[in-house]
C-alpha positions in Angstrom: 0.0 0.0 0.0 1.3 4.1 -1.0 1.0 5.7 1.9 2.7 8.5 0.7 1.1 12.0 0.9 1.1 14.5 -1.3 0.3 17.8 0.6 -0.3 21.0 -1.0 -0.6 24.3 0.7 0.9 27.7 2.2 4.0 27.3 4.8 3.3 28.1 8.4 6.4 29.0 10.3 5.0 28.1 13.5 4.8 24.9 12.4 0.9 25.2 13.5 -0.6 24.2 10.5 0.2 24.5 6.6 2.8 22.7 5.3 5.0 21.8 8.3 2.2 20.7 10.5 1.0 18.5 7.7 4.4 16.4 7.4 5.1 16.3 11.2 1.3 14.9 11.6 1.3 12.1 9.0 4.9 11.2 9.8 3.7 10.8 13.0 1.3 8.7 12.1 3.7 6.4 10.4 2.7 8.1 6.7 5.1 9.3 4.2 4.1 13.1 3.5 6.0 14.9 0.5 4.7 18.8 -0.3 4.3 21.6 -2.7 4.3 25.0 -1.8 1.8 27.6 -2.6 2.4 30.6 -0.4 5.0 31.5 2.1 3.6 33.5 5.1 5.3 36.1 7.6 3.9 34.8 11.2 3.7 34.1 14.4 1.7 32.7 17.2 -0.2 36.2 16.8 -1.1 35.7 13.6 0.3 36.3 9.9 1.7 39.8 8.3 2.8 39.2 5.0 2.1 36.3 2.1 4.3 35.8 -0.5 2.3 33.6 -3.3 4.8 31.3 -5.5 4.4 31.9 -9.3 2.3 29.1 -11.2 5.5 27.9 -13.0 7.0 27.5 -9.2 4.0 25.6 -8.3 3.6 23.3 -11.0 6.9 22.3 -10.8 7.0 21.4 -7.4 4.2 19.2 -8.2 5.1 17.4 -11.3 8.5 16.5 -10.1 6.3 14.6 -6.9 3.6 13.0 -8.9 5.9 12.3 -11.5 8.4 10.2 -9.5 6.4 9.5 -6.4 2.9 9.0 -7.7 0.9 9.4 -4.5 -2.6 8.3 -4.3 -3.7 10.9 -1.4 -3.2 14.4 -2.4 -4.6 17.1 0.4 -4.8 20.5 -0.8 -4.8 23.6 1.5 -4.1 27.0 1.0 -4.6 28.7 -2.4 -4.2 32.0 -3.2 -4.5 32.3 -7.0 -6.6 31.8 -9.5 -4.0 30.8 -12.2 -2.6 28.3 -9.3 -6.5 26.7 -9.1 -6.7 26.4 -13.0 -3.2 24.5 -13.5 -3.9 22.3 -10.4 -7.0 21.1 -11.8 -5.1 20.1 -15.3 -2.7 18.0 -13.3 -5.2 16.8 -11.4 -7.6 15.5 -14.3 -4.4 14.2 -16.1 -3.1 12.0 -13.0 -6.3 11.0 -11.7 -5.4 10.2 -7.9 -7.7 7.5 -5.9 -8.3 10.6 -3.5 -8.1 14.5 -3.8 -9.3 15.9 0.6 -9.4 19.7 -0.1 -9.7 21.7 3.2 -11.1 24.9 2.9 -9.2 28.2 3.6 -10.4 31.3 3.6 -10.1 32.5 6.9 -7.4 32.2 9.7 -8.7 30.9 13.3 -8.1 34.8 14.3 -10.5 35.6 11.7 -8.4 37.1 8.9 -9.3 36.6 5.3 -6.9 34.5 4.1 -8.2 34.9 -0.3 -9.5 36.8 -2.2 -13.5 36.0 -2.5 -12.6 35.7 -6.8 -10.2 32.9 -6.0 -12.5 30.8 -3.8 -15.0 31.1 -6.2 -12.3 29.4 -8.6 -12.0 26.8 -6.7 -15.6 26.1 -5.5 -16.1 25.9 -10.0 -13.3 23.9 -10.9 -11.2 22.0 -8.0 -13.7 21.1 -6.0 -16.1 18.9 -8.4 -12.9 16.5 -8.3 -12.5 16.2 -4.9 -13.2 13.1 -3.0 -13.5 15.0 0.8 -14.6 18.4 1.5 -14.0 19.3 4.8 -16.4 21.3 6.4 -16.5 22.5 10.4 -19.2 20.1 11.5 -16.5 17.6 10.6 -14.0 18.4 13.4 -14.4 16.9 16.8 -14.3 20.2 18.5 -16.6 23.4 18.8 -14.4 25.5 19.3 -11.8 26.7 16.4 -8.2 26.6 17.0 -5.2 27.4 15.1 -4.4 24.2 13.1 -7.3 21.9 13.7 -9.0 21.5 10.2 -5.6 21.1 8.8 -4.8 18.2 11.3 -7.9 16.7 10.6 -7.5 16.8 6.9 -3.9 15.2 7.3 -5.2 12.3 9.8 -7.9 11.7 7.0 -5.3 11.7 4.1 -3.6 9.4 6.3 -5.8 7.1 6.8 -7.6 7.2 3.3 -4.0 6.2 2.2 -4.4 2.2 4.0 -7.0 1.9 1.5 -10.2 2.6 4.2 -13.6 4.0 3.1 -14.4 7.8 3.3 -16.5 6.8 6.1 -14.1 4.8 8.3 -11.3 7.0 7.5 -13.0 9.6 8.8 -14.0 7.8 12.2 -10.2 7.1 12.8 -9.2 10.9 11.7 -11.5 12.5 14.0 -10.9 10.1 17.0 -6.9 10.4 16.6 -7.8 14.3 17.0 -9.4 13.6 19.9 -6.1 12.0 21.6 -3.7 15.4 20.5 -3.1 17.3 24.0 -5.1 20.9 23.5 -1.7 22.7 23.3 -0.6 20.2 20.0 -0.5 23.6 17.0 -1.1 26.0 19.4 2.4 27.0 20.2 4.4 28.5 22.9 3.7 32.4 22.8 5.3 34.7 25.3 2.4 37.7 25.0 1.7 37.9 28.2 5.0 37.6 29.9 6.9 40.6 27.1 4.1 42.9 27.5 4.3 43.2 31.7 8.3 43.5 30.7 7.2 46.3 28.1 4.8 47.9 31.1 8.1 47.7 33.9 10.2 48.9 31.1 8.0 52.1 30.2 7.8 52.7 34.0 12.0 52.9 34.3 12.4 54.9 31.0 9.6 57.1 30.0 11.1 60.1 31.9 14.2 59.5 29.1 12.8 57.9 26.2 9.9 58.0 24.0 10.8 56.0 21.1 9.0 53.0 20.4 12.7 51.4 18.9 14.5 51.6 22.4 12.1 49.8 24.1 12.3 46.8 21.7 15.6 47.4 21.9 15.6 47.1 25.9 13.3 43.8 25.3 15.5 42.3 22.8 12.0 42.1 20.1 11.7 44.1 16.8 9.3 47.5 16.8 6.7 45.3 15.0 6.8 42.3 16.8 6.3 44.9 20.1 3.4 46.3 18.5 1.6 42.8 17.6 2.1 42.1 21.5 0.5 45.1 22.9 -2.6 44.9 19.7 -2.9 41.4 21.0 -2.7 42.1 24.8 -4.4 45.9 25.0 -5.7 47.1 21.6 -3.1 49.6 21.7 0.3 50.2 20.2 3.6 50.4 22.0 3.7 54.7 21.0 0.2 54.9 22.6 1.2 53.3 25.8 4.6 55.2 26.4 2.9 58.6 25.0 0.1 57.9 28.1 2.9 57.1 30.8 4.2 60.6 29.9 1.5 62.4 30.0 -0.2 61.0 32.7 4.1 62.0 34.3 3.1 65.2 32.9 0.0 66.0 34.2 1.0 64.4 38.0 4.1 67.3 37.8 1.5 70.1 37.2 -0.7 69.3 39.7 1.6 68.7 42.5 5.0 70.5 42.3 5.4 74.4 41.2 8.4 73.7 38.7 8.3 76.2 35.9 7.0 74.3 32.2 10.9 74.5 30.9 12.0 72.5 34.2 9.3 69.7 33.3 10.5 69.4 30.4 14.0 69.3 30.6 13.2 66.6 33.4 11.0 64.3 30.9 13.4 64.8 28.1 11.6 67.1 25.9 13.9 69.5 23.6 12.1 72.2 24.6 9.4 73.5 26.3 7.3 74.4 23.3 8.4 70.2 22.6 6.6 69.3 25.6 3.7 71.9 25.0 2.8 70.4 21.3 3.2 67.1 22.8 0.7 68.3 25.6 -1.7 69.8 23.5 -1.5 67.3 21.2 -2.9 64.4 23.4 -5.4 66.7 25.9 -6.3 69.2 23.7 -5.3 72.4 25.3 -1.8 73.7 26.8 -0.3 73.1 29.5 -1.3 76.8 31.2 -4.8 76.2 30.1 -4.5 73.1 32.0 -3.2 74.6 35.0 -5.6 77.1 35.1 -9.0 74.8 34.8 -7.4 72.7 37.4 -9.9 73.4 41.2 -8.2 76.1 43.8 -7.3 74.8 47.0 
Protein backbone atom coordinates (compact mmCIF):
# COMPACT_ATOMS: atom_id res chain seq x y z
CA UNK A 1 0.00 0.00 0.00
CA UNK A 2 1.28 4.13 -1.03
CA UNK A 3 1.01 5.72 1.94
CA UNK A 4 2.70 8.54 0.68
CA UNK A 5 1.09 12.04 0.88
CA UNK A 6 1.09 14.54 -1.28
CA UNK A 7 0.28 17.79 0.56
CA UNK A 8 -0.32 20.97 -1.04
CA UNK A 9 -0.56 24.29 0.71
CA UNK A 10 0.89 27.74 2.23
CA UNK A 11 3.99 27.34 4.82
CA UNK A 12 3.31 28.07 8.45
CA UNK A 13 6.39 29.03 10.26
CA UNK A 14 4.99 28.06 13.54
CA UNK A 15 4.75 24.87 12.36
CA UNK A 16 0.87 25.17 13.47
CA UNK A 17 -0.61 24.22 10.50
CA UNK A 18 0.19 24.48 6.60
CA UNK A 19 2.77 22.69 5.30
CA UNK A 20 5.02 21.76 8.30
CA UNK A 21 2.24 20.69 10.46
CA UNK A 22 1.00 18.47 7.74
CA UNK A 23 4.40 16.41 7.41
CA UNK A 24 5.07 16.30 11.25
CA UNK A 25 1.31 14.93 11.62
CA UNK A 26 1.26 12.13 8.95
CA UNK A 27 4.90 11.19 9.76
CA UNK A 28 3.71 10.81 13.03
CA UNK A 29 1.27 8.71 12.08
CA UNK A 30 3.74 6.38 10.42
CA UNK A 31 2.71 8.11 6.71
CA UNK A 32 5.07 9.33 4.17
CA UNK A 33 4.09 13.06 3.53
CA UNK A 34 6.03 14.93 0.50
CA UNK A 35 4.75 18.79 -0.32
CA UNK A 36 4.34 21.64 -2.67
CA UNK A 37 4.27 25.03 -1.78
CA UNK A 38 1.79 27.60 -2.63
CA UNK A 39 2.45 30.57 -0.41
CA UNK A 40 5.00 31.52 2.06
CA UNK A 41 3.63 33.53 5.08
CA UNK A 42 5.34 36.11 7.57
CA UNK A 43 3.95 34.75 11.18
CA UNK A 44 3.73 34.06 14.39
CA UNK A 45 1.74 32.65 17.18
CA UNK A 46 -0.20 36.24 16.76
CA UNK A 47 -1.14 35.73 13.58
CA UNK A 48 0.33 36.28 9.92
CA UNK A 49 1.71 39.81 8.35
CA UNK A 50 2.80 39.17 5.00
CA UNK A 51 2.08 36.30 2.09
CA UNK A 52 4.34 35.85 -0.49
CA UNK A 53 2.32 33.62 -3.32
CA UNK A 54 4.78 31.30 -5.53
CA UNK A 55 4.42 31.94 -9.30
CA UNK A 56 2.34 29.10 -11.20
CA UNK A 57 5.47 27.91 -13.00
CA UNK A 58 6.97 27.55 -9.19
CA UNK A 59 3.97 25.55 -8.35
CA UNK A 60 3.64 23.28 -11.01
CA UNK A 61 6.89 22.25 -10.77
CA UNK A 62 6.99 21.37 -7.44
CA UNK A 63 4.18 19.23 -8.23
CA UNK A 64 5.05 17.45 -11.30
CA UNK A 65 8.49 16.51 -10.14
CA UNK A 66 6.26 14.63 -6.89
CA UNK A 67 3.62 12.98 -8.94
CA UNK A 68 5.93 12.25 -11.49
CA UNK A 69 8.43 10.15 -9.55
CA UNK A 70 6.44 9.54 -6.41
CA UNK A 71 2.90 9.00 -7.75
CA UNK A 72 0.94 9.35 -4.48
CA UNK A 73 -2.59 8.32 -4.27
CA UNK A 74 -3.74 10.95 -1.43
CA UNK A 75 -3.24 14.45 -2.39
CA UNK A 76 -4.64 17.05 0.39
CA UNK A 77 -4.85 20.47 -0.79
CA UNK A 78 -4.85 23.63 1.53
CA UNK A 79 -4.11 26.98 0.98
CA UNK A 80 -4.60 28.69 -2.40
CA UNK A 81 -4.17 31.99 -3.18
CA UNK A 82 -4.45 32.32 -7.03
CA UNK A 83 -6.59 31.81 -9.54
CA UNK A 84 -3.97 30.76 -12.15
CA UNK A 85 -2.65 28.30 -9.28
CA UNK A 86 -6.45 26.75 -9.06
CA UNK A 87 -6.68 26.41 -13.00
CA UNK A 88 -3.17 24.53 -13.49
CA UNK A 89 -3.95 22.29 -10.41
CA UNK A 90 -7.02 21.05 -11.83
CA UNK A 91 -5.11 20.13 -15.27
CA UNK A 92 -2.75 18.04 -13.29
CA UNK A 93 -5.16 16.81 -11.40
CA UNK A 94 -7.59 15.52 -14.29
CA UNK A 95 -4.44 14.24 -16.09
CA UNK A 96 -3.06 11.99 -13.05
CA UNK A 97 -6.34 10.99 -11.70
CA UNK A 98 -5.43 10.23 -7.93
CA UNK A 99 -7.69 7.54 -5.87
CA UNK A 100 -8.29 10.64 -3.46
CA UNK A 101 -8.09 14.47 -3.77
CA UNK A 102 -9.33 15.88 0.60
CA UNK A 103 -9.44 19.66 -0.06
CA UNK A 104 -9.71 21.69 3.24
CA UNK A 105 -11.13 24.89 2.92
CA UNK A 106 -9.20 28.24 3.58
CA UNK A 107 -10.41 31.34 3.59
CA UNK A 108 -10.08 32.55 6.93
CA UNK A 109 -7.41 32.18 9.74
CA UNK A 110 -8.69 30.91 13.34
CA UNK A 111 -8.09 34.80 14.33
CA UNK A 112 -10.50 35.61 11.66
CA UNK A 113 -8.37 37.05 8.92
CA UNK A 114 -9.28 36.56 5.32
CA UNK A 115 -6.86 34.48 4.06
CA UNK A 116 -8.20 34.92 -0.27
CA UNK A 117 -9.50 36.79 -2.18
CA UNK A 118 -13.49 36.01 -2.53
CA UNK A 119 -12.62 35.69 -6.79
CA UNK A 120 -10.21 32.93 -6.04
CA UNK A 121 -12.47 30.82 -3.85
CA UNK A 122 -15.03 31.14 -6.24
CA UNK A 123 -12.32 29.36 -8.59
CA UNK A 124 -12.03 26.79 -6.70
CA UNK A 125 -15.61 26.10 -5.51
CA UNK A 126 -16.15 25.86 -9.97
CA UNK A 127 -13.28 23.94 -10.90
CA UNK A 128 -11.16 21.97 -7.97
CA UNK A 129 -13.73 21.08 -5.95
CA UNK A 130 -16.13 18.87 -8.42
CA UNK A 131 -12.91 16.52 -8.27
CA UNK A 132 -12.52 16.20 -4.94
CA UNK A 133 -13.15 13.10 -3.00
CA UNK A 134 -13.47 15.01 0.76
CA UNK A 135 -14.56 18.43 1.46
CA UNK A 136 -13.95 19.29 4.75
CA UNK A 137 -16.39 21.25 6.41
CA UNK A 138 -16.54 22.53 10.38
CA UNK A 139 -19.18 20.06 11.48
CA UNK A 140 -16.48 17.60 10.58
CA UNK A 141 -14.02 18.45 13.36
CA UNK A 142 -14.41 16.86 16.80
CA UNK A 143 -14.29 20.17 18.50
CA UNK A 144 -16.63 23.38 18.82
CA UNK A 145 -14.44 25.54 19.28
CA UNK A 146 -11.77 26.74 16.38
CA UNK A 147 -8.20 26.58 17.04
CA UNK A 148 -5.20 27.41 15.11
CA UNK A 149 -4.43 24.18 13.11
CA UNK A 150 -7.30 21.91 13.71
CA UNK A 151 -9.03 21.49 10.17
CA UNK A 152 -5.64 21.08 8.83
CA UNK A 153 -4.76 18.24 11.35
CA UNK A 154 -7.89 16.68 10.56
CA UNK A 155 -7.49 16.75 6.88
CA UNK A 156 -3.86 15.22 7.28
CA UNK A 157 -5.16 12.30 9.76
CA UNK A 158 -7.91 11.72 7.04
CA UNK A 159 -5.34 11.71 4.10
CA UNK A 160 -3.64 9.43 6.32
CA UNK A 161 -5.82 7.06 6.78
CA UNK A 162 -7.60 7.21 3.33
CA UNK A 163 -4.04 6.16 2.22
CA UNK A 164 -4.41 2.22 3.96
CA UNK A 165 -7.00 1.85 1.49
CA UNK A 166 -10.22 2.59 4.17
CA UNK A 167 -13.62 4.03 3.06
CA UNK A 168 -14.39 7.77 3.26
CA UNK A 169 -16.54 6.80 6.06
CA UNK A 170 -14.14 4.82 8.34
CA UNK A 171 -11.26 6.97 7.50
CA UNK A 172 -13.01 9.59 8.80
CA UNK A 173 -14.00 7.83 12.19
CA UNK A 174 -10.24 7.13 12.81
CA UNK A 175 -9.15 10.90 11.74
CA UNK A 176 -11.47 12.54 14.03
CA UNK A 177 -10.92 10.15 17.02
CA UNK A 178 -6.89 10.39 16.59
CA UNK A 179 -7.81 14.33 17.01
CA UNK A 180 -9.36 13.58 19.95
CA UNK A 181 -6.09 11.98 21.59
CA UNK A 182 -3.66 15.41 20.55
CA UNK A 183 -3.09 17.27 24.05
CA UNK A 184 -5.13 20.90 23.52
CA UNK A 185 -1.73 22.68 23.28
CA UNK A 186 -0.56 20.24 19.99
CA UNK A 187 -0.48 23.57 17.03
CA UNK A 188 -1.09 26.00 19.37
CA UNK A 189 2.43 27.02 20.17
CA UNK A 190 4.40 28.52 22.93
CA UNK A 191 3.70 32.40 22.80
CA UNK A 192 5.30 34.71 25.27
CA UNK A 193 2.36 37.66 24.99
CA UNK A 194 1.67 37.93 28.21
CA UNK A 195 5.01 37.62 29.91
CA UNK A 196 6.87 40.56 27.08
CA UNK A 197 4.15 42.94 27.46
CA UNK A 198 4.32 43.20 31.67
CA UNK A 199 8.33 43.54 30.68
CA UNK A 200 7.21 46.26 28.06
CA UNK A 201 4.79 47.89 31.13
CA UNK A 202 8.06 47.65 33.89
CA UNK A 203 10.22 48.94 31.12
CA UNK A 204 8.03 52.10 30.18
CA UNK A 205 7.77 52.71 33.99
CA UNK A 206 12.05 52.88 34.29
CA UNK A 207 12.42 54.90 30.98
CA UNK A 208 9.58 57.08 29.97
CA UNK A 209 11.11 60.14 31.94
CA UNK A 210 14.18 59.55 29.06
CA UNK A 211 12.80 57.88 26.20
CA UNK A 212 9.87 58.01 23.97
CA UNK A 213 10.78 56.02 21.11
CA UNK A 214 9.01 52.98 20.37
CA UNK A 215 12.72 51.43 18.93
CA UNK A 216 14.47 51.56 22.39
CA UNK A 217 12.05 49.78 24.12
CA UNK A 218 12.31 46.78 21.71
CA UNK A 219 15.58 47.38 21.90
CA UNK A 220 15.58 47.10 25.89
CA UNK A 221 13.34 43.76 25.25
CA UNK A 222 15.52 42.26 22.83
CA UNK A 223 11.99 42.15 20.10
CA UNK A 224 11.71 44.06 16.82
CA UNK A 225 9.28 47.50 16.84
CA UNK A 226 6.67 45.28 14.99
CA UNK A 227 6.80 42.30 16.78
CA UNK A 228 6.27 44.92 20.10
CA UNK A 229 3.39 46.35 18.48
CA UNK A 230 1.63 42.77 17.57
CA UNK A 231 2.07 42.05 21.49
CA UNK A 232 0.50 45.09 22.91
CA UNK A 233 -2.60 44.91 19.66
CA UNK A 234 -2.95 41.42 21.05
CA UNK A 235 -2.68 42.05 24.80
CA UNK A 236 -4.37 45.91 25.01
CA UNK A 237 -5.65 47.09 21.55
CA UNK A 238 -3.14 49.64 21.66
CA UNK A 239 0.26 50.15 20.24
CA UNK A 240 3.62 50.37 22.00
CA UNK A 241 3.65 54.70 21.05
CA UNK A 242 0.22 54.92 22.62
CA UNK A 243 1.21 53.26 25.82
CA UNK A 244 4.59 55.18 26.40
CA UNK A 245 2.88 58.57 25.03
CA UNK A 246 0.09 57.91 28.14
CA UNK A 247 2.88 57.12 30.82
CA UNK A 248 4.23 60.62 29.86
CA UNK A 249 1.51 62.37 29.99
CA UNK A 250 -0.21 60.97 32.75
CA UNK A 251 4.06 62.03 34.28
CA UNK A 252 3.14 65.18 32.92
CA UNK A 253 0.03 65.98 34.25
CA UNK A 254 1.02 64.35 37.98
CA UNK A 255 4.08 67.33 37.79
CA UNK A 256 1.46 70.14 37.25
CA UNK A 257 -0.67 69.30 39.70
CA UNK A 258 1.63 68.70 42.49
CA UNK A 259 5.04 70.51 42.28
CA UNK A 260 5.45 74.43 41.21
CA UNK A 261 8.36 73.66 38.74
CA UNK A 262 8.27 76.18 35.90
CA UNK A 263 7.03 74.32 32.21
CA UNK A 264 10.86 74.48 30.94
CA UNK A 265 12.03 72.53 34.20
CA UNK A 266 9.34 69.66 33.28
CA UNK A 267 10.46 69.43 30.40
CA UNK A 268 14.01 69.31 30.59
CA UNK A 269 13.19 66.57 33.44
CA UNK A 270 11.04 64.35 30.89
CA UNK A 271 13.40 64.77 28.12
CA UNK A 272 11.59 67.08 25.91
CA UNK A 273 13.93 69.54 23.62
CA UNK A 274 12.05 72.15 24.55
CA UNK A 275 9.43 73.51 26.32
CA UNK A 276 7.28 74.41 23.25
CA UNK A 277 8.42 70.25 22.58
CA UNK A 278 6.56 69.34 25.60
CA UNK A 279 3.74 71.86 25.05
CA UNK A 280 2.83 70.39 21.31
CA UNK A 281 3.21 67.11 22.77
CA UNK A 282 0.70 68.35 25.57
CA UNK A 283 -1.71 69.84 23.48
CA UNK A 284 -1.54 67.25 21.24
CA UNK A 285 -2.94 64.37 23.39
CA UNK A 286 -5.44 66.68 25.89
CA UNK A 287 -6.30 69.16 23.69
CA UNK A 288 -5.34 72.45 25.28
CA UNK A 289 -1.85 73.68 26.75
CA UNK A 290 -0.34 73.14 29.55
CA UNK A 291 -1.29 76.78 31.22
CA UNK A 292 -4.84 76.18 30.05
CA UNK A 293 -4.53 73.07 32.04
CA UNK A 294 -3.17 74.63 34.98
CA UNK A 295 -5.65 77.13 35.08
CA UNK A 296 -8.97 74.76 34.77
CA UNK A 297 -7.37 72.67 37.38
CA UNK A 298 -9.90 73.41 41.18
CA UNK A 299 -8.17 76.09 43.80
CA UNK A 300 -7.30 74.77 47.04
Amino acid sequence: MNTTILTITGSDGTGGSGIQADIRLINALGGRAVSAITSITVQNTLGIQEFYDLPLDVVRQQVEAIINDLQPQVIKIGLLRRSDVVEMLVEVLQKYKPRHIIYAPVQTSSRGDRLINPKVFETIERLLIPLCTVVLSSTDLPFSPRQHGQANQLASALAYYLSLGESETIAMLHAQEFLKQLPAEYAGGNSRCEELYNQFLATVERYHSHYSDVAFYAEQLNVSPRYLGQVTRSTANRSPKTIIDERIMAEIVSLLTSTHKPLKDIAHCLGFSSQAQLSRFFKKHKGLSPTEFQQNQPKN
